[in-house]
Structures are given as structure tokens and as C-alpha cells.
C-alpha positions as CSV (number, residue, x, y, z in Angstrom):
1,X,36.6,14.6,-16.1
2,X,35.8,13.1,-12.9
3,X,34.6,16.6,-11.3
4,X,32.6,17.1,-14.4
5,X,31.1,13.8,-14.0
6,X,30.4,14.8,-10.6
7,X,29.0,17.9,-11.3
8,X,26.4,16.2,-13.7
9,X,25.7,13.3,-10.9
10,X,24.7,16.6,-9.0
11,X,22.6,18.0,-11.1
12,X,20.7,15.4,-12.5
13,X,19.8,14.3,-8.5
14,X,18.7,17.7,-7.5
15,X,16.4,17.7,-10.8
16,X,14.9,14.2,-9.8
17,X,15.0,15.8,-6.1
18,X,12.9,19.0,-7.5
19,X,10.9,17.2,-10.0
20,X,7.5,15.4,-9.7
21,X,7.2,12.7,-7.0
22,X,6.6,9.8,-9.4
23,X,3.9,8.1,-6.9
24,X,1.4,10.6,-8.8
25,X,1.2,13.0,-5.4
26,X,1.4,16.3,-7.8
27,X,4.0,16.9,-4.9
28,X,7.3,17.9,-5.4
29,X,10.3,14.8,-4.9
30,X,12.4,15.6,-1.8
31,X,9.0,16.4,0.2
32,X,7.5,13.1,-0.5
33,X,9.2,9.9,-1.7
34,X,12.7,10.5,-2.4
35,X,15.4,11.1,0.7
36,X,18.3,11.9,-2.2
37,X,19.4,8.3,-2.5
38,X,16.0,5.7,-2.2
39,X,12.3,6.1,-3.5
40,X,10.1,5.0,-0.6
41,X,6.1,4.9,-0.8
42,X,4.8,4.4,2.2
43,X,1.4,2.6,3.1
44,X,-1.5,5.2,3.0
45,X,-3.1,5.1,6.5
46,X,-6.5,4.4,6.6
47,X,-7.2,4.7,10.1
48,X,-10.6,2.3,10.0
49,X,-10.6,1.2,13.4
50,X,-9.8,4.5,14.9
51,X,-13.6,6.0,13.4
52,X,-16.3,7.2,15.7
53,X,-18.6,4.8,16.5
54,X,-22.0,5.8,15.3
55,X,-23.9,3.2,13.8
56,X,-24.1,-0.1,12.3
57,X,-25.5,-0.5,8.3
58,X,-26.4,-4.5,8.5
59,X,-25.0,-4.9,4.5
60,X,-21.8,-3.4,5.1
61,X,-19.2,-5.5,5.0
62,X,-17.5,-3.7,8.3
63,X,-20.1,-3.1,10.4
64,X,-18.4,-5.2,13.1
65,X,-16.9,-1.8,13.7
66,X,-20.0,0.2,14.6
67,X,-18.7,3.1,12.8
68,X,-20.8,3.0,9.6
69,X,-22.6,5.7,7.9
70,X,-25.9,5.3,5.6
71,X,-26.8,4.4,3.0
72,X,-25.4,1.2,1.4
73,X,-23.1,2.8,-1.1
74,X,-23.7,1.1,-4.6
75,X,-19.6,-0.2,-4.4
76,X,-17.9,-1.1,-7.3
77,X,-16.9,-4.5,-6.9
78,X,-13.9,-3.7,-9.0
79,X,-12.7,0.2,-8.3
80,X,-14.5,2.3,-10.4
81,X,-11.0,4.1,-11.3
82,X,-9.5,1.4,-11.8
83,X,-12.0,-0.4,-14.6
84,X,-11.5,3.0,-16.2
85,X,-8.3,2.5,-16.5
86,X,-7.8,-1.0,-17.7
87,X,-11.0,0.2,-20.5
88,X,-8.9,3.2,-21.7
89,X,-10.0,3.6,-25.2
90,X,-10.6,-0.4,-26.0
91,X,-12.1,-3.4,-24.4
92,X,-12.0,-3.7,-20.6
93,X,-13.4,-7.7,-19.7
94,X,-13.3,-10.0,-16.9
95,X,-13.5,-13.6,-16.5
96,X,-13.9,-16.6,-13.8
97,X,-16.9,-15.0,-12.4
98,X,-20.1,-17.4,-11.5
99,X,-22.3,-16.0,-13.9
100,X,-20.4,-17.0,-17.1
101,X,-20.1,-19.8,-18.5
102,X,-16.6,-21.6,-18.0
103,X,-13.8,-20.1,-19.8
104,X,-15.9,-17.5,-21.5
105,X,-14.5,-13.8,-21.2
106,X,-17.0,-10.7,-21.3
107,X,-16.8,-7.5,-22.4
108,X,-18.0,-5.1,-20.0
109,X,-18.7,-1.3,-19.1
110,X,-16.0,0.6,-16.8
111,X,-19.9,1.5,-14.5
112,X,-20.2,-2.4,-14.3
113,X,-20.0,-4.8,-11.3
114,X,-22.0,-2.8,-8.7
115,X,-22.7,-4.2,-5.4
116,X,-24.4,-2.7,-2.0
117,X,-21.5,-4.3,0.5
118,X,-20.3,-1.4,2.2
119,X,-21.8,2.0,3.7
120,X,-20.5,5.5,2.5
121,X,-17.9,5.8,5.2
122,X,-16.6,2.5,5.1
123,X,-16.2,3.3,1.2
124,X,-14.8,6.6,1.3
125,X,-12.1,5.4,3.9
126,X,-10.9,3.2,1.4
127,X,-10.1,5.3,-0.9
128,X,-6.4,5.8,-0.7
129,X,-6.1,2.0,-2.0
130,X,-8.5,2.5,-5.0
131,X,-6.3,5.9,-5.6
132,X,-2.8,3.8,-5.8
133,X,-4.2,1.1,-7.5
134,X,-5.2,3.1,-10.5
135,X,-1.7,4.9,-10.2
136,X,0.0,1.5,-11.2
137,X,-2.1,0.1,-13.7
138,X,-2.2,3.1,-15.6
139,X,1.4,3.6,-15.1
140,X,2.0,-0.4,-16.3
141,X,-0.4,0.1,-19.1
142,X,1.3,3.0,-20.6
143,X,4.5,1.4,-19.8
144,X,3.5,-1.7,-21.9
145,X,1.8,-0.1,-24.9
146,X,4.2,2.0,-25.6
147,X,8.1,2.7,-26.0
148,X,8.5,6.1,-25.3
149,X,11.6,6.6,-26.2
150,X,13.1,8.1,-22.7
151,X,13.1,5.8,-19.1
152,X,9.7,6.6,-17.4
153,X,9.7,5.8,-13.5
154,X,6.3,5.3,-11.7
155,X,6.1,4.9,-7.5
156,X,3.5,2.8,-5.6
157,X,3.2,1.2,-2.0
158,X,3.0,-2.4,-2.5
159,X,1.2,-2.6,1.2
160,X,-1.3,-0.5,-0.7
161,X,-1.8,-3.0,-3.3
162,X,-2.2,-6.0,-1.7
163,X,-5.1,-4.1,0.4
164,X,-6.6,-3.3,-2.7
165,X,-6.9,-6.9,-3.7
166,X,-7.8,-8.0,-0.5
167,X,-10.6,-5.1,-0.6
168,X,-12.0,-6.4,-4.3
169,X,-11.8,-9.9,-3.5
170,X,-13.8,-9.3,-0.2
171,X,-16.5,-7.1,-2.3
172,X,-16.7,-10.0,-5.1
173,X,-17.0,-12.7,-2.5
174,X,-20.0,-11.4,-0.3
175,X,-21.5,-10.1,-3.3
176,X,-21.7,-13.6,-4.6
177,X,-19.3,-13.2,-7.6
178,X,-16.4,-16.2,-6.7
179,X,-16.7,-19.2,-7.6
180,X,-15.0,-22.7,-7.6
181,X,-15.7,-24.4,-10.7
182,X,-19.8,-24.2,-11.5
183,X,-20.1,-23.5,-7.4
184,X,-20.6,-20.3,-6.2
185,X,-18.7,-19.8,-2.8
186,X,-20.3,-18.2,0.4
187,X,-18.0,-15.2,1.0
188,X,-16.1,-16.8,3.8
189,X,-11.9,-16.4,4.3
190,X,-9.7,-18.3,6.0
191,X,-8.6,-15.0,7.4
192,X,-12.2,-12.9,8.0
193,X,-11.1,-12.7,11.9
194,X,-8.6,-10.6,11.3
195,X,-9.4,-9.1,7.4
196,X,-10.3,-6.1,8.7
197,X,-7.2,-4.9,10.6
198,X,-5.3,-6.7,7.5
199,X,-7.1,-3.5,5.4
200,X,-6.1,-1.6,8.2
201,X,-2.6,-1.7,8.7
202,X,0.1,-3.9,6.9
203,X,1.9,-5.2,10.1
204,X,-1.5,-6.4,10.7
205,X,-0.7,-9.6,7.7
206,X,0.9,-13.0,8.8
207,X,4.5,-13.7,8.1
208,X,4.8,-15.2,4.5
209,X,1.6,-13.5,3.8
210,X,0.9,-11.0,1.1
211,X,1.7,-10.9,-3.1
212,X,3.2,-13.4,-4.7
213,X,4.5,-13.0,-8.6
214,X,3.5,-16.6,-10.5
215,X,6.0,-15.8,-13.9
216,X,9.2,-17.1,-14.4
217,X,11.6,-16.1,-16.4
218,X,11.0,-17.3,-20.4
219,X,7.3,-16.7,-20.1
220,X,5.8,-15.0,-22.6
221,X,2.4,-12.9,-21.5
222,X,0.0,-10.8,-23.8
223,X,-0.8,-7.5,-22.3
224,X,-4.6,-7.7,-22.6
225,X,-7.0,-5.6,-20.3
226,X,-8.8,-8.2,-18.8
227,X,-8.9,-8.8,-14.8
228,X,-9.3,-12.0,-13.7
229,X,-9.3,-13.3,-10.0
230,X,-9.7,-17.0,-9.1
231,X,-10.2,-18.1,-5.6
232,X,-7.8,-20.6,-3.9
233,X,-10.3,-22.3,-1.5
234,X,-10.0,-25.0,1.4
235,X,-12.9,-26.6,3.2
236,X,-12.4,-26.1,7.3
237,X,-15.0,-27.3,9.7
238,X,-17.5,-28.2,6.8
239,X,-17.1,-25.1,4.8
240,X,-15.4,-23.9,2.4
241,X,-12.7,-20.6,3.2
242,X,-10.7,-18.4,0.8
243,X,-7.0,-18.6,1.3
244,X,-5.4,-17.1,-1.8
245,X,-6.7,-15.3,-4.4
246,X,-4.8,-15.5,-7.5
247,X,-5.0,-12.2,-9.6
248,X,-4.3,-11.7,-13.9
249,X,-4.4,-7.4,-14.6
250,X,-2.7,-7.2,-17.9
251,X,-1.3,-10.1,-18.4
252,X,0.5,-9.9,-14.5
253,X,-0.3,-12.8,-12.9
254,X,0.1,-12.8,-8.8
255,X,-1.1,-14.9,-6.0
256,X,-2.2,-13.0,-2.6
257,X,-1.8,-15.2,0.1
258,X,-4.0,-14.7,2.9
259,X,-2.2,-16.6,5.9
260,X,1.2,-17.6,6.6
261,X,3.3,-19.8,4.1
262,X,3.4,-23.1,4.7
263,X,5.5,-24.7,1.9
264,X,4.5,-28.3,2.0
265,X,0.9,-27.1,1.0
266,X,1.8,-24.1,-1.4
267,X,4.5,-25.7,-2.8
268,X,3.8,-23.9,-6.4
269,X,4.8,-20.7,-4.0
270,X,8.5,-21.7,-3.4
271,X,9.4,-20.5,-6.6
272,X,7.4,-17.3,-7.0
273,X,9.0,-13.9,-6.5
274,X,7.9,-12.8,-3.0
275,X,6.8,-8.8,-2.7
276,X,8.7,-7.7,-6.0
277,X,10.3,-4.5,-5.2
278,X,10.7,-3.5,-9.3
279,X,8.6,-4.2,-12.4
280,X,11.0,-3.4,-15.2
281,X,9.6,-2.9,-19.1
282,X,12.4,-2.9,-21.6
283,X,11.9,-1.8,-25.6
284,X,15.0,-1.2,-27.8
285,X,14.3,2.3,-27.4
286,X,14.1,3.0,-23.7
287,X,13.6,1.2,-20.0
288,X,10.3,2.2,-18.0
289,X,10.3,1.0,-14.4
290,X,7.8,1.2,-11.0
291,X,9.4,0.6,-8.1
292,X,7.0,-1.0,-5.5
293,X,7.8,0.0,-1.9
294,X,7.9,-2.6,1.3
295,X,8.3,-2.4,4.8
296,X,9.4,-5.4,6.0
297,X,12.8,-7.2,6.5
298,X,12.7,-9.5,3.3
299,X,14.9,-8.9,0.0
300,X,13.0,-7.5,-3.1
301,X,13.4,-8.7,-6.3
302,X,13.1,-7.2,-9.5
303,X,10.4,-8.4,-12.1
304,X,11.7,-8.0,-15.7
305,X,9.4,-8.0,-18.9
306,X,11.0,-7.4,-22.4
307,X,8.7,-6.6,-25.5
308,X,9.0,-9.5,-28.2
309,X,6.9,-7.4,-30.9
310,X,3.6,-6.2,-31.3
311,X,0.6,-8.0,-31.9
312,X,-1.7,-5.3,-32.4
313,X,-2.3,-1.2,-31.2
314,X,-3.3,-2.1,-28.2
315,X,-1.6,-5.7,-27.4
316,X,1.8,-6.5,-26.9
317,X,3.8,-9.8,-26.2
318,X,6.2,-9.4,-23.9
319,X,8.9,-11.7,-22.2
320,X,9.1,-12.1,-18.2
321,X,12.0,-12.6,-16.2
């Protein structure tokens, strides 16, 4: 029994090894995230401060590096893929934005939120975030709407992610859409010195900084596709700087911290789930799973939601953990 059980061990690995990679490459396993034994995504390389220099477009965001091309490029302040994706055939809405009134959500378009912050290249460069972004929140919003039946595995860099919020947080705050409370903020982060070799490279962030999961286990959370991101500000030298941006996608809430963790002043951060390596969706029928990929020397926790029932088609409660 044992060498059968072997024998099946086998062959289901060399069917995961010859199957799709699930970080949505198209590319085959064994030739891109799995070694046999561990899934591993790793950070997509940019390369923004290794561009040409060739000019500088005053309204882009990176034109410290002189390596801009025009025109302006009409960004999406949220990726344009990515609003597509949390719209899917409902309602996609934000809320916390200056222009709304307190507390009120809006309904919006997936071509909404444009702003001119950053030339064509500088945009186009980006691109690999925007890409695995929409590759996790359309994996977790299939993942939550649904029990399949069967176990469903999705793959993302989680170096990649926390760019990608850093990116759309720097987009909606020199575009003027952060506020705090009725005030709308200047743009200005605690870390803007070094934000863009933070986009650039993930050894770039500060020890303790990056993504921080806020739910604990007994929470319950309403898979809604609403994005909401609410500035954690301090005022430095008479102005006020971002220091955390705290992020809701689909009922996910997360904290991005943007400097090193200090404990006596984020002390709602002790107990948070540092760089969660798994976000695990159980239904009676099957388990769905995405495994988030670090490199760093910290231990990775797994994230477990559990579907309590269904409120509606499209909305589910589900239990964290």
C-alpha cells in the first residue's frame, strides 16, 4: 500500500509540476514557480532607476529620475484592471475619498478616477504590479463567491502587492483624493525620500515596514466590491505626512506601513498578522487558497476565512481567522 501511495504522491506532483503555474504566467509549473516542493513568486523587476535618462514631464510623479516620456498619461488612480475586476458584473464603489460626503459610498464606473500624475513610461513600467494585483483579486473574488467544489490554488508576490498600494496611494494623494476627516491632504509621505526606490525594489522598505492584516480571528467580514483606503497621517515640521495607509478590497482589511515599526506608537500593529504567507477560503464543499510569496527572514502566517452563508449572489459573510 505504501508503494502505491507513493506512486500516487508521484504522480499527482509531476501533474502540479506540468500543470499551469497558478501565478497566472500561462507558463508551465516547474519552469516558473514551483521547485517540486515550494511555490515561490518572486517580485517582478521593474528596473525604474536603471531607465535612460531623456527628459523630465513636470506632472509626473517620477520625474526626479529624468527618465520620463510624454505625454502625461491620463493614470488611473486605481488600476484600470483592477477596477474591472472588483466591478465584474455588479457594483464596483469606493469610499473615504475628499469629495464625498463622510461615510457615504459611491457607485462608480471601472473608466473612473483618472488623473495626469505620471508620464507614459513611468506608467508602462509599472505595469507588472497593476498585472499581479488584478491576478489576486480576481483570484480572491472567485474564491469568495463561489464553492467550487474542488481546492483552487492562486500564486502572487506579496512584494508585488505592497508596491501596488504604495503606487495607488501615491496616485490618489498628489492627485488630491486623501483626505483626513473634511481636510484634504497635500500628497506628502513620511517616506517620499525614498518612495521611489521603495516601488523599485523590495529590499529598498524599512525593517517592520510593509502589509499588515488588521482581522482577527471571530471576525466576521462581508465580501463587498468596494475599495476603500484611509490615510494614517502625522504632522512633522508643520505639515502633515502619510505613514500608513490602511486598505478594505473585499472586505480584506490591511494596513501598509510606510516606515519602520515602532510599537509604542502603532500599538494596534502588535497584534496584526505581519506579511501573511496564505489566504485560505473554506466552504463545506472544498478549500481555495493563494499563497503570497516573501523574501525576507520573518515567519508567514496563514489568514483563514470560513463562509458563514450567503447573503446574496454576489455577497458572502465569511469568518476570519
Amino acid at each position: 500500500n505504501s508503494g502505491a501511495e507513493m506512486g500516487e504522491a508521484k504522480r499527482k506532483r509531476e501533474a502540479i509540476l506540468n500543470g499551469p503555474c497558478p501565478c497566472g504566467s500561462n507558463e508551465v509549473a516547474r519552469e516558473c514557480c514551483f521547485d517540486g516542493r515550494n511555490w515561490h513568486r518572486r517580485p517582478a523587476f521593474l528596473g525604474l532607476r536603471d531607465l535612460p535618462a531623456t527628459a523630465v514631464v513636470e506632472r509626473c510623479y517620477m520625474r526626479e529620475l529624468g527618465s520620463c516620456v510624454a505625454p502625461i498619461s491620463g493614470e488611473h488612480l486605481i488600476s484600470q484592471s483592477v477596477m474591472q475586476v472588483l466591478h465584474g458584473n455588479g457594483e464596483f464603489s469606493i469610499a473615504g475619498v475628499p469629495w464625498l460626503p463622510r461615510g457615504e459610498v459611491r457607485i462608480l464606473g471601472a473608466n473612473a478616477l483618472r488623473a495626469n500624475c505620471l508620464c507614459v513610461k513611468h506608467n508602462s513600467s509599472l505595469s507588472p504590479i497593476d498585472g499581479a494585483a488584478k491576478h489576486l483579486f480576481q483570484s480572491l473574488k472567485a474564491y469568495l463567491e463561489e464553492d467550487a467544489g474542488e481546492p483552487r490554488h492562486s500564486l502572487v508576490s506579496g512584494h508585488d502587492l505592497e508596491r501596488w498600494v504604495l503606487k495607488t496611494a501615491k496616485a490618489l494623494a498628489v492627485s488630491g483624493n486623501l483626505a483626513r476627516g473634511e481636510e484634504r491632504l497635500s500628497g506628502a509621505f513620511a517616506q517620499d525620500n525614498s518612495l521611489i526606490a521603495m516601488l523599485d525594489d523590495p529590499a529598498a522598505w524599512p525593517t517592520g515596514a510593509g502589509l499588515y492584516c488588521m482581522m482577527n480571528e471571530g471576525d466576521l467580514m462581508l465580501n463587498h466590491s468596494r475599495f476603500q483606503l484611509v490615510p494614517w497621517v502625522e504632522t512633522a515640521d508643520g505639515r502633515d505626512e502619510i505613514v500608513a495607509l490602511e486598505v478594505s478590497i473585499l472586505g480584506f482589511i490591511f494596513v501598509l506601513l510606510l516606515e519602520p515599526l515602532d510599537p509604542e506608537r502603532y500599538p494596534v500593529l502588535a497584534a496584526a498578522k505581519y506579511r501573511p504567507g496564505r489566504i485560505e477560503i473554506q466552504y463545506p464543499r472544498s478549500i481555495s487558497w493563494v499563497t503570497i510569496s516573501w523574501e525576507d527572514a520573518h515567519r508567514h502566517s496563514t489568514m483563514t476565512v470560513q463562509h458563514v452563508k450567503t447573503v446574496s449572489a454576489a455577497k458572502s459573510a465569511t469568518q476570519g481567522s
